[in-house]
N, C-alpha and C positions, 0 to 999 in steps of 0.2 A: 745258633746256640739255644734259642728261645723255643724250636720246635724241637729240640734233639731230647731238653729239659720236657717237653708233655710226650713224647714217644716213651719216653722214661717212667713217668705217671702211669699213662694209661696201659704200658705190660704190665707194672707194680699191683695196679686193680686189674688186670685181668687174672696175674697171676691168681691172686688173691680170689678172686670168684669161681676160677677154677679148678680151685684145692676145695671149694664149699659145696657140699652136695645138698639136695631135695629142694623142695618147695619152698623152703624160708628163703632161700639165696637167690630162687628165682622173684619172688615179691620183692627180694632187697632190689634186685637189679629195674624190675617192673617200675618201683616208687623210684629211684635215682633219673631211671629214663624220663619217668613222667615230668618231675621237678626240672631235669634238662630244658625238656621241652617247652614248659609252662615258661620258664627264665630268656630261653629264645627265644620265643613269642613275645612276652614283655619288650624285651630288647628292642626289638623290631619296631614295634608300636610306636612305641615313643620315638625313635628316630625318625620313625614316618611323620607324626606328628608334629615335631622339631622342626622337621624339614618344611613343613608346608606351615608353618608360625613366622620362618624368615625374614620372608617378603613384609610382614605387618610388623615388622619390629624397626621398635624407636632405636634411633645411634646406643641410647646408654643400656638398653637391653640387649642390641648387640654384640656389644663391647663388653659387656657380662658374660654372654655367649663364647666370643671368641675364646675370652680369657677361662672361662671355665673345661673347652674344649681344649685347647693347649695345654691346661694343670694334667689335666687327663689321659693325653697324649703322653705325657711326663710320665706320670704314673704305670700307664705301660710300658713303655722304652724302660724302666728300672724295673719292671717285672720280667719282664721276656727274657733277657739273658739270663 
């Protein structure tokens, strides 16, 4: 359900960029790629980072961890459908 909901999305903007003609529509598409990208990256970082913070973590940061990762988890499982 949750991928059928972004197949749906991303025809919606393709549509949509491909009714746009010239130069402005290809900069719109340039800056969204780049913002993509940059948001990716971010992403990444910090999980790599996370990940390698673990091992040095006290029970009660932990357990801050888990529980924040779980709220999170939540929050997608109610996004995705």
């Amino acid at each position: 359900m949750g991928l059928d909901s972004l197949v749906e999305a991303v025809s919606i903007i393709g549509n949509a960029l491909a009714s746009a003609k010239g130069l402005g529509s290809i900069l719109v598409l340039a800056g969204f790629s780049l913002i993509l990208a940059l948001i990716v990256g971010f992403g990444g970082w910090l999980l790599i980072r996370l990940v390698k913070k673990i091992p040095r973590m006290t029970p009660i940061e932990f357990l801050k961890f888990v529980i924040f990762f779980s709220l999170g988890l939540i929050v997608v499982g109610i996004l995705l459908p």
